[in-house]
PyMOL commands that place a pseudoatom at each C-alpha (Angstrom):
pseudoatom trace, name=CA, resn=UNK, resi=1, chain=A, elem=C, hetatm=0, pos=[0.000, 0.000, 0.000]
pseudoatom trace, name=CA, resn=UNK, resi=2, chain=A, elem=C, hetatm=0, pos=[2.606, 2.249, 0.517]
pseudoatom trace, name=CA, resn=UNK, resi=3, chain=A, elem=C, hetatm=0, pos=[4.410, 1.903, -2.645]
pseudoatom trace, name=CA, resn=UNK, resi=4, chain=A, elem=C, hetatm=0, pos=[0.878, 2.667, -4.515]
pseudoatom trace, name=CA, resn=UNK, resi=5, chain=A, elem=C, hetatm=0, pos=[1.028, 5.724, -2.295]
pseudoatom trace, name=CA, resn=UNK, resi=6, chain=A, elem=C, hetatm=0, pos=[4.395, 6.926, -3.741]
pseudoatom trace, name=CA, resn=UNK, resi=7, chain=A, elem=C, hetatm=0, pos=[3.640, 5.919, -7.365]
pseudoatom trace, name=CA, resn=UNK, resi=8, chain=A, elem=C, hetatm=0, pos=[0.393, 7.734, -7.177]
pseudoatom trace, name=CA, resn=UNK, resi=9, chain=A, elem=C, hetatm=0, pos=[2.859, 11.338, -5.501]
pseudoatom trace, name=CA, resn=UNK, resi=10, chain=A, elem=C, hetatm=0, pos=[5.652, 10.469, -8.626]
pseudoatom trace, name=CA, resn=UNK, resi=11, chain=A, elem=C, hetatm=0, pos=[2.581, 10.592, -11.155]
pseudoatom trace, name=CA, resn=UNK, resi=12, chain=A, elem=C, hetatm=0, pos=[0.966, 13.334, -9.519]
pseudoatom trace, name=CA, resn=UNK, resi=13, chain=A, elem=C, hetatm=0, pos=[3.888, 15.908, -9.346]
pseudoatom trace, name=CA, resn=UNK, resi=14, chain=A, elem=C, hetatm=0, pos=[4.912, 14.721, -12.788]
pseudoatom trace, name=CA, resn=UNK, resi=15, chain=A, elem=C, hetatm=0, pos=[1.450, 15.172, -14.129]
pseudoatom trace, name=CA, resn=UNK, resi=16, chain=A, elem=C, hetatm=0, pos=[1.801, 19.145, -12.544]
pseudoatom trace, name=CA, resn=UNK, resi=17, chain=A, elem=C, hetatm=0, pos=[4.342, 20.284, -13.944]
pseudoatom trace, name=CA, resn=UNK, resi=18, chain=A, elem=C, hetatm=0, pos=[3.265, 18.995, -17.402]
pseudoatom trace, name=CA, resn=UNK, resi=19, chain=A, elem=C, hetatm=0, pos=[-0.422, 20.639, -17.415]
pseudoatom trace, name=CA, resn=UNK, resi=20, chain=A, elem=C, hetatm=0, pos=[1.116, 24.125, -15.696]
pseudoatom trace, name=CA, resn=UNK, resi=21, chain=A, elem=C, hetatm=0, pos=[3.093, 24.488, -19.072]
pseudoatom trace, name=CA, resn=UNK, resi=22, chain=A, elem=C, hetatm=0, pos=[-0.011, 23.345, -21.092]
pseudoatom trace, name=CA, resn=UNK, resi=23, chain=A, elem=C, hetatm=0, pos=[-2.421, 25.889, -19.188]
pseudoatom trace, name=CA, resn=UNK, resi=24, chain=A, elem=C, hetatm=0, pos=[-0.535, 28.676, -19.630]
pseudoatom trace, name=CA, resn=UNK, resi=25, chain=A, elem=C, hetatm=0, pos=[-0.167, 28.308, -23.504]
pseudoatom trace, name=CA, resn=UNK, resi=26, chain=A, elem=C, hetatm=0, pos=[-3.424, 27.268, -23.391]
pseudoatom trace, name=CA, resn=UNK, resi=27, chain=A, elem=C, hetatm=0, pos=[-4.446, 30.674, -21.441]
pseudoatom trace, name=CA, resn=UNK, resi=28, chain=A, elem=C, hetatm=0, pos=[-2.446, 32.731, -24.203]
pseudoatom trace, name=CA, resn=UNK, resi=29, chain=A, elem=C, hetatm=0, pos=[-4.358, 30.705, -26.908]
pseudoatom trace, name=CA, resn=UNK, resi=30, chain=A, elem=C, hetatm=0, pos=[-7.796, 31.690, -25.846]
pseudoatom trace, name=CA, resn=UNK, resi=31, chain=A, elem=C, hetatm=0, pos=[-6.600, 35.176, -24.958]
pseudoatom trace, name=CA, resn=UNK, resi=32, chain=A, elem=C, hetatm=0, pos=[-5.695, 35.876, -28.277]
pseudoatom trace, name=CA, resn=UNK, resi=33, chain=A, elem=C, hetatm=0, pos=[-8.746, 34.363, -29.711]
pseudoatom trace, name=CA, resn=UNK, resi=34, chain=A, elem=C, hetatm=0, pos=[-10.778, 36.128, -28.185]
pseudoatom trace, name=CA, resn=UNK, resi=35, chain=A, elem=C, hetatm=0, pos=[-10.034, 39.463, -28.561]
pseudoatom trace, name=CA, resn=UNK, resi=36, chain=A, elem=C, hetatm=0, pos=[-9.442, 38.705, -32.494]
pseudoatom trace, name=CA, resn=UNK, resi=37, chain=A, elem=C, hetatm=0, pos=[-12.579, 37.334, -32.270]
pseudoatom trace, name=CA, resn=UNK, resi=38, chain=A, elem=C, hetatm=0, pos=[-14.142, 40.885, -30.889]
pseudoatom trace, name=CA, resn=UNK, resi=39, chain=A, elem=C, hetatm=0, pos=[-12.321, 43.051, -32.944]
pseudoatom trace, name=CA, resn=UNK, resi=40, chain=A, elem=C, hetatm=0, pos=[-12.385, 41.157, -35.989]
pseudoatom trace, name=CA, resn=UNK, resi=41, chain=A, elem=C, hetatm=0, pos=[-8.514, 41.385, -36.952]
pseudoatom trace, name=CA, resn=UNK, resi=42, chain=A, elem=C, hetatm=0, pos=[-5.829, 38.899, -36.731]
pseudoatom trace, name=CA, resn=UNK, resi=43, chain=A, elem=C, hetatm=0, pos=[-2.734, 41.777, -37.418]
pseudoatom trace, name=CA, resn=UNK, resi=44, chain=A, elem=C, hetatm=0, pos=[-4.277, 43.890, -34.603]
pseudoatom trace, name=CA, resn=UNK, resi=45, chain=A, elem=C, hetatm=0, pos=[-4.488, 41.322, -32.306]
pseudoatom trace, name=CA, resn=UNK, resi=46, chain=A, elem=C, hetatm=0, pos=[-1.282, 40.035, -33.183]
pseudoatom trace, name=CA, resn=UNK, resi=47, chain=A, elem=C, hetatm=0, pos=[0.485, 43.573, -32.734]
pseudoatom trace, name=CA, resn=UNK, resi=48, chain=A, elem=C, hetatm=0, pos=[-1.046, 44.277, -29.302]
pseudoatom trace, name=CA, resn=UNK, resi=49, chain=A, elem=C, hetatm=0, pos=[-2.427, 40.862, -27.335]
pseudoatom trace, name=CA, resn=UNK, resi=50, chain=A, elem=C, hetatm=0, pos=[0.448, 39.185, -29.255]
pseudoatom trace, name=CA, resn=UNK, resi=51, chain=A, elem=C, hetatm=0, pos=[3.148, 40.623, -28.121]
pseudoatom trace, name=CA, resn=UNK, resi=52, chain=A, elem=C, hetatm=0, pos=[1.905, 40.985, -24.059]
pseudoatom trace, name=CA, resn=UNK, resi=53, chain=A, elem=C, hetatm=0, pos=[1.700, 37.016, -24.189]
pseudoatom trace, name=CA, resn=UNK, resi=54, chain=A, elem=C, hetatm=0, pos=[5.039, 36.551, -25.882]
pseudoatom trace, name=CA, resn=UNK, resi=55, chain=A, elem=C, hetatm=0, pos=[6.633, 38.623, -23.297]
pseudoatom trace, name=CA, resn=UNK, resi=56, chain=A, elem=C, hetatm=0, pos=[4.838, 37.442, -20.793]
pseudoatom trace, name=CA, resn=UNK, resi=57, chain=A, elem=C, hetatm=0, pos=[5.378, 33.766, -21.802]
pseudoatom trace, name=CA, resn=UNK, resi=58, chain=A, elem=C, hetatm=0, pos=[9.294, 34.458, -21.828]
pseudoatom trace, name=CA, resn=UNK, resi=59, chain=A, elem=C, hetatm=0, pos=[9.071, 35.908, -18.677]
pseudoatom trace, name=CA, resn=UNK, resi=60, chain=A, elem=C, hetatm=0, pos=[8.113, 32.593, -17.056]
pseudoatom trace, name=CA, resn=UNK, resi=61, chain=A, elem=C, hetatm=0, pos=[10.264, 30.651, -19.044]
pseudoatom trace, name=CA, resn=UNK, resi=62, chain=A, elem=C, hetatm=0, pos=[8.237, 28.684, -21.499]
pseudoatom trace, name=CA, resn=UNK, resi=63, chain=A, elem=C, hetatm=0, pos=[9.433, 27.614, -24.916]
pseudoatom trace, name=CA, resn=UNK, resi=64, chain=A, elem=C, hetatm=0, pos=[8.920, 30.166, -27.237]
pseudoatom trace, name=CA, resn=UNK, resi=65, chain=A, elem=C, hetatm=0, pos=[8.342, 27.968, -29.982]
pseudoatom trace, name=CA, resn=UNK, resi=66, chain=A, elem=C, hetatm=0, pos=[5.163, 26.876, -27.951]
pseudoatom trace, name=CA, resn=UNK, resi=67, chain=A, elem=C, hetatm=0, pos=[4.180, 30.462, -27.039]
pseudoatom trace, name=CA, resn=UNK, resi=68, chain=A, elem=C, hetatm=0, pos=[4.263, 31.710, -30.833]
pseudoatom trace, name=CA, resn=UNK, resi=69, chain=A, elem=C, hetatm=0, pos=[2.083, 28.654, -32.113]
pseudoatom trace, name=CA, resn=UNK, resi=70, chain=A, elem=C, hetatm=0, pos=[-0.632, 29.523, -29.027]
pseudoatom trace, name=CA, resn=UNK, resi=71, chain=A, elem=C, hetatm=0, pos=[-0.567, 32.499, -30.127]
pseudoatom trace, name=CA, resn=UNK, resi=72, chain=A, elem=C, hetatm=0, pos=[-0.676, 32.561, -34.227]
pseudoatom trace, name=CA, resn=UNK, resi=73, chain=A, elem=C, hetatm=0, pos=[-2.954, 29.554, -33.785]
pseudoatom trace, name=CA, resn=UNK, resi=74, chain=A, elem=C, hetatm=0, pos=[-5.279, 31.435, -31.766]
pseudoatom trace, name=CA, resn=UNK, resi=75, chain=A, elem=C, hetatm=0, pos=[-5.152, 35.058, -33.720]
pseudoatom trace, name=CA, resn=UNK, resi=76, chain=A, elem=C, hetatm=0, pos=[-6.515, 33.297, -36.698]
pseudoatom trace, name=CA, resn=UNK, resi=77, chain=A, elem=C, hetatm=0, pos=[-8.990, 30.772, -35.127]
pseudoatom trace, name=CA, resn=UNK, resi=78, chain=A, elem=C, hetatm=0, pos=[-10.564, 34.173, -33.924]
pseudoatom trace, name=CA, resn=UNK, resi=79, chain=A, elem=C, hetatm=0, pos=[-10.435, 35.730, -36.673]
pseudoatom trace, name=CA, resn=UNK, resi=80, chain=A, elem=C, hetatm=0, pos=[-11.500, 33.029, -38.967]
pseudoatom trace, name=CA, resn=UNK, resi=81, chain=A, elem=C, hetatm=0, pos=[-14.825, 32.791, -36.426]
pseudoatom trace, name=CA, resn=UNK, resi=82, chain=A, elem=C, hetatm=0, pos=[-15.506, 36.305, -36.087]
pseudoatom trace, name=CA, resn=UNK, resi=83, chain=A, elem=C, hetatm=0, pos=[-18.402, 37.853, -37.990]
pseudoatom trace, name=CA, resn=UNK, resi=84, chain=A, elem=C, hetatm=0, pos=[-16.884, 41.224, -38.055]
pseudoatom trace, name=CA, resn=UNK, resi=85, chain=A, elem=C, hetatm=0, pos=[-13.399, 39.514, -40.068]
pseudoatom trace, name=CA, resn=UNK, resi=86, chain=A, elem=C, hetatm=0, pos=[-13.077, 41.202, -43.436]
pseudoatom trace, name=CA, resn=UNK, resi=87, chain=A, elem=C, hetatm=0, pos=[-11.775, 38.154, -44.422]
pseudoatom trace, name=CA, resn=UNK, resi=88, chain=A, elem=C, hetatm=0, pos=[-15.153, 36.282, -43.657]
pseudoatom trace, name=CA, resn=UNK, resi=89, chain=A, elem=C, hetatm=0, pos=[-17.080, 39.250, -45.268]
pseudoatom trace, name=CA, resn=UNK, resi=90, chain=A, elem=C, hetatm=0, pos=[-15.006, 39.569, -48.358]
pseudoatom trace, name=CA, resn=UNK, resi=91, chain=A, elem=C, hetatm=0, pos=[-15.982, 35.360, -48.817]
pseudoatom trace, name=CA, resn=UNK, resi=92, chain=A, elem=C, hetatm=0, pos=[-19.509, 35.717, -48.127]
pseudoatom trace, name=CA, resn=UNK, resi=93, chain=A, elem=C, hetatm=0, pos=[-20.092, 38.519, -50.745]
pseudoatom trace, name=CA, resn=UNK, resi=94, chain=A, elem=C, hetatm=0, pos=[-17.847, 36.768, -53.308]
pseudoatom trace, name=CA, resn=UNK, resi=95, chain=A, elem=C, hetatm=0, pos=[-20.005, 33.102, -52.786]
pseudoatom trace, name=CA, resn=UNK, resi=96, chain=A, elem=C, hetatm=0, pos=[-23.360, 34.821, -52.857]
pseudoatom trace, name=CA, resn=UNK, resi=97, chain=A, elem=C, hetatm=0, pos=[-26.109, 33.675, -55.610]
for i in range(1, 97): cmd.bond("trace and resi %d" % i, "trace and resi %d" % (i + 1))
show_as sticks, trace
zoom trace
């Protein structure tokens, strides 16, 4: 019983440290695709929120090849769902019968 109880410590700690990096590029990711999502542009939101969450990210010593996909990935996933995107407006005037 007491070896299960030091497994289960080993997997828990390991398991922490894993999903505190994840979180926090995970919290940069919906950050950014949010406010693209609100204000409808991906350079905008990649010149202001963008730039907070890469410095931020660096700050706290995560991999900055993790921090730029969080946050490229989520300037255009918010900008590719927002209604006020050019980009989706521009498509929906072209496609129209």
């Amino acid at each position: 019983m007491e070896s299960f109880w030091y497994d289960s410590l080993y997997c828990l700690y390991g398991l922490k440290i894993n999903f505190t990096i994840n979180f926090n590029t995970s919290y940069f990711f919906l950050l950014c695709s949010i406010l693209s999502f609100l204000i409808g542009t991906s350079l905008g939101t990649a010149a202001t929120m963008g730039v907070i969450c890469i410095s931020i990210g660096k700050a706290m010593g995560i991999n900055p090849y993790y921090l730029g996909g969080a946050v490229l990935s989520g300037i255009y996933f918010g900008d590719r769902c927002s209604p006020m995107s050019t980009s989706a407006l521009l498509i929906t005037e072209l496609t129209k019968n």
